[in-house]
N, C-alpha and C positions, 0 to 999 in steps of 0.2 A: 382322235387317236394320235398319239405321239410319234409315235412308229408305223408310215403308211407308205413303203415306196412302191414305184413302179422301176421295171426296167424299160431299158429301149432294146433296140433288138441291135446284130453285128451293124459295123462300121458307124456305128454313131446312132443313127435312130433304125431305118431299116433301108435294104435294100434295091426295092422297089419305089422309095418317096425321099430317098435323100436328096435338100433341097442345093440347087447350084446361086451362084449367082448373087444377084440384091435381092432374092426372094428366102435366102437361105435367115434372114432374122427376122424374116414375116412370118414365115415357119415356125421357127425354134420358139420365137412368141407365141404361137397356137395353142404349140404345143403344151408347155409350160403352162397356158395359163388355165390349160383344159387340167392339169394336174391341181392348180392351186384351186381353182372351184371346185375341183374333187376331196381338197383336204386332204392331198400327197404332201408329208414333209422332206422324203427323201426322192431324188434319180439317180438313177445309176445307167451308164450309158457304155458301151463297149468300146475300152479305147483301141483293144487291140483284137483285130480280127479275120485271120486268114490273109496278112498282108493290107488290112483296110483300118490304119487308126483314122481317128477323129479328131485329130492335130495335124500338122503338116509343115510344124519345124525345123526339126532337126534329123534325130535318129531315127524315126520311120517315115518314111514316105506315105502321102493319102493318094493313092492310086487314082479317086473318084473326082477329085473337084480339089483348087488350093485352096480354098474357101476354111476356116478355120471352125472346125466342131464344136468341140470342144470346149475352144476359149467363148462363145458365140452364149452357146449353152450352159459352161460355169456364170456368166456375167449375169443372164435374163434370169435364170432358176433365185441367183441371190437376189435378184429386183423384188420376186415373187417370195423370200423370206424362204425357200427350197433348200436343201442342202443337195449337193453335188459327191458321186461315190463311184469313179469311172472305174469300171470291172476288167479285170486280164485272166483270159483263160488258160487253164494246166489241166496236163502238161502245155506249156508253152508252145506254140505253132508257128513252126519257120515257115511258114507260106512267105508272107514278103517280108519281115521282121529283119533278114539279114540283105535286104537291097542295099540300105549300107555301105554292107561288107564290099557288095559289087564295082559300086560306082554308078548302077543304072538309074535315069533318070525318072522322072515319073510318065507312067502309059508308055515307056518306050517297048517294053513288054510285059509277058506275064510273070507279077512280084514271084509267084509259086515255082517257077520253072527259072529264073535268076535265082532267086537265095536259096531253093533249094539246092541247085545242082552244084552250084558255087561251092556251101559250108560242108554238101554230105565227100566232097571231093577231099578236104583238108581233114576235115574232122568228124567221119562216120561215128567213131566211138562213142559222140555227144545224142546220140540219139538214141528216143527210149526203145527196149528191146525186149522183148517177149520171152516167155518159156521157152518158146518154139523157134527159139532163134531170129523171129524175125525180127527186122528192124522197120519202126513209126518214122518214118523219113520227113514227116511233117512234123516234132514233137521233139522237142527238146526234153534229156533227164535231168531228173535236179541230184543223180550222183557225184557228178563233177562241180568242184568248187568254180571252173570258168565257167559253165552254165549257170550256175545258179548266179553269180558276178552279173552274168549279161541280161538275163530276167530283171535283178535289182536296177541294173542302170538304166533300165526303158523304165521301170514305175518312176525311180529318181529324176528322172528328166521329166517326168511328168506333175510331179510333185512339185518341182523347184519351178519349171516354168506355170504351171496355173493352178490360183488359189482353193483347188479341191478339199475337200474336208475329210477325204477316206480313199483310201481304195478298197478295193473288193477283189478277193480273190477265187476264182470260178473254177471249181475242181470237177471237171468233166469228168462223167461215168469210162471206167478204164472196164475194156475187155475182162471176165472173170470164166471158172470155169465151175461155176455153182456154189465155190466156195471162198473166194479171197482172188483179187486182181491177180492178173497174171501178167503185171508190168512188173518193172524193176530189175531185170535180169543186165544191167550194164556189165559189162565186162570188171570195172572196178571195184561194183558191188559184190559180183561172184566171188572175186581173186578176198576181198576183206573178209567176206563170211568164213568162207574158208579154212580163213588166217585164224579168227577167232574159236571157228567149232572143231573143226579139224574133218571138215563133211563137208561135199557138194551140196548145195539148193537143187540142185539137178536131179541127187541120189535121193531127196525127202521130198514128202507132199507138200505142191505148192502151196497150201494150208497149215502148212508147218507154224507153229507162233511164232517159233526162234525166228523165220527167216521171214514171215509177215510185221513181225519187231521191228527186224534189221532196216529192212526197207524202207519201213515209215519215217527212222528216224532223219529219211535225208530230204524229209519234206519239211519236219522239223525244225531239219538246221536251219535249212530258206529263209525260212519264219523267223525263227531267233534273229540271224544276219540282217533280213530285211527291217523288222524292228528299232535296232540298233540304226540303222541309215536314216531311217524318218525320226530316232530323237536326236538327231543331230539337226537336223530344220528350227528353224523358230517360231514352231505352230505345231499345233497338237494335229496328225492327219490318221484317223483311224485304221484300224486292218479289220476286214471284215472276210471271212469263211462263208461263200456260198457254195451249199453242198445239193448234189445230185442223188448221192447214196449214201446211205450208214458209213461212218467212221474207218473202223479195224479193217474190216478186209480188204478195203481199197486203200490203204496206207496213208489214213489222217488218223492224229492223236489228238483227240480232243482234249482229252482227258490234263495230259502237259500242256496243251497250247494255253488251254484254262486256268491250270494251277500257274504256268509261270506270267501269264499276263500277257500272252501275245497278240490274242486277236480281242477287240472291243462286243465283235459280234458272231453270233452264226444264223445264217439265214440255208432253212433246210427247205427245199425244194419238193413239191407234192406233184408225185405224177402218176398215171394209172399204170404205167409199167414198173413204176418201184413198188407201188403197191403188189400188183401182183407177184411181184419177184418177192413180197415178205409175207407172200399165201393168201394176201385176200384181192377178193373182188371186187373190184369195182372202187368208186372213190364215196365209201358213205360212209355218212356223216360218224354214224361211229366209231366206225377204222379211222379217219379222220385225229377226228378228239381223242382216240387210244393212243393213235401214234406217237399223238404230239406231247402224251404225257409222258410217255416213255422218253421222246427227245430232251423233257424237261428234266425229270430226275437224270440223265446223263450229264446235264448240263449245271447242274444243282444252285441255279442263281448267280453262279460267277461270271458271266457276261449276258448279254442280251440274247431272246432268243425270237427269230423272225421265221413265221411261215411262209413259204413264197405261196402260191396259187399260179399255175400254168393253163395260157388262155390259150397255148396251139400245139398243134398235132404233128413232130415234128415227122421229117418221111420216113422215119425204120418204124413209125408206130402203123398199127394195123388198123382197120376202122370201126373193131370190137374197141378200143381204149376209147373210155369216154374223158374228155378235158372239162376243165373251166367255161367252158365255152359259152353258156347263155347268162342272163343276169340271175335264174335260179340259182344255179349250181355254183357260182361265184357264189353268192351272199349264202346262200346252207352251206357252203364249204367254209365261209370267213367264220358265222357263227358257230359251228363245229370246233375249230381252232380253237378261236376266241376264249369258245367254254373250261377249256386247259387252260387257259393263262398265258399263253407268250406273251412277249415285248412288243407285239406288232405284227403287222403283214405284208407280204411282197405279195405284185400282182406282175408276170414276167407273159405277155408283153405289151408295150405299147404299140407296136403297129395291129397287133390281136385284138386290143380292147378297143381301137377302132374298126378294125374288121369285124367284130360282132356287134357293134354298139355298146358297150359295156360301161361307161360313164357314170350312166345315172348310177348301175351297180356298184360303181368305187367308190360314187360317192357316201351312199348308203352305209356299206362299208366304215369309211370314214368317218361318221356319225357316231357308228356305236360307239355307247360309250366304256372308258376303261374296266 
């Protein structure tokens, strides 16, 4: 299989086993090579998360260890002929992101409680805001051109300092109220709607197209902007869309991203709670390969299309949700996909696939052939 990655889990691999020290490239070698005997071509590793990248240069600070993730894990994956895809989650998360901004050193405190308190003091407005008035105080919006600015310049600094082949952008499940996310309400957003329809988003259902439209398009722009920053490099560094939920009502346009060429890939994510939020039960094999045909004609061949497979149970799931979790239900889930046609498979996570044993399964996996 051409298309077989793995993820790692937050701050670089996971964090329960990230390794310190002179033992941190005994590791990343384990690991790496438990991937390359599984016939993984791609990782994808979390550079940014909650305040814990997997670099420890410049603009973020690695709270955990100065030990270099990242570069450690770009180097050994390409010894192994691996390609490297380090993922940033969105809405973007000020946990430590803006330590920075502070001055604070590393461990002097908690990254969440410095750049939080710091940015929401200057600039509350930069942060995503709810129907309901309230404000994500951990979650930067991408309505503001400086937000979105500051998003680009942490993937750009990552891009410029290590030879990555992609990133990956990880569109976390946004709050909904059954029918279309109920983020986006910034204050600038309001004031432009407005400007255009001559009607509050306040006064219409949050379901509204017009202002489900509106919204999307400033994830959009991101995209465009960011785009534009990585062909300016002297290396092709792909964008990849890893999604959690369907498109529309959580405000991604596939549909543009596709037609103007922005993202290389989309990798949709298979969970028993998205399943059930699209009325069925359970993760079988049917629903499966239904779904993914549907993903496919959405997608209609203009970029690649990757299934993930989720091997953990994260804690808002209940103990009815069945996961990936044994080497059955991996390999009848991969051949369910498979039977649709995408471009490949994601297996999210690697601390999971060693928590279950799951190896020989990815390798299997791996095997089948196209």
């Amino acid at each position: 299989m051409e298309n077989l990655w793995v993820f790692c889990g937050a701050g670089g691999f996971w964090f329960n086993s990230i390794p310190r020290g002179k033992r941190l490239e005994e590791e990343v070698t384990r690991f790496v090579k438990k991937c390359s005997d599984a016939g993984v071509k791609q990782v994808s590793s979390c550079a940014v998360s909650l305040g814990l990248a997997c670099y420890s240069k410049s603009k973020i600070l690695n709270s955990w260890s100065k030990d270099d993730l990242l570069g450690t894990l770009i180097q050994i994956c390409h010894d192994y002929n691996i390609e490297v895809h380090p993922y940033i989650p969105f809405p973007l998360s000020m946990g430590g992101n803006l330590m920075r901004e502070s001055g604070s050193g590393v461990g002097e405190r908690s990254p969440i409680t410095i750049g939080s308190l710091h940015f929401k003091k200057d600039h509350p407005e930069y942060f995503v805001k709810t129907r309901d008035n309230k404000r994500e105080w951990l979650s930067l919006s991408q309505t503001y051109p400086e937000t979105r600015a500051y998003a680009r310049s942490i993937i750009m600094e990552i891009a410029q300092k290590y030879d990555i082949d992609g990133v990956v952008l990880e569109w976390n499940p946004d709050p909904w109220d059954g029918k279309a996310s109920l983020l986006g309400y910034a204050d600038k957003a309001v004031k432009e709607f407005q400007e255009k329809y001559g009607i509050s988003p306040y006064t219409i259902e949050n379901s509204d197209e017009r202002w489900i439209n509106f919204r999307t398009k400033y994830n959009t722009t991101f995209i465009r902007e960011l785009k534009n920053d990585l062909s300016e490099l002297n290396r092709k560094v792909e964008i990849t869309s890893m999604d959690w939920t369907p498109p529309s009502p959580f405000l991604r346009d596939w549909s543009t991203w596709i037609k103007e060429n922005l993202v290389d890939r989309i990798i949709f994510m298979y969970t028993a709670g998205l399943f059930e939020a699209l009325g069925y039960r359970g993760l079988s094999s049917y629903h499966i390969y239904k779904y993914t045909r549907t993903i496919k004609k959405m997608i209609k061949g203009k970029c690649q299309l990757i299934i993930g497979l989720v091997t953990y149970k994260p804690p808002y799931y209940e103990n009815k949700y069945q996961i990936f979790s044994t080497p059955e239900l991996i390999e009848n889930g991969a051949e369910a996909a498979l039977a649709a046609q995408p471009d490949g498979l994601a297996i999210y996570r690697g601390d999971f696939i060693e928590y279950h044993k799951l190896w020989d399964a990815v390798k299997k996996i791996g095997e089948i052939p196209p």
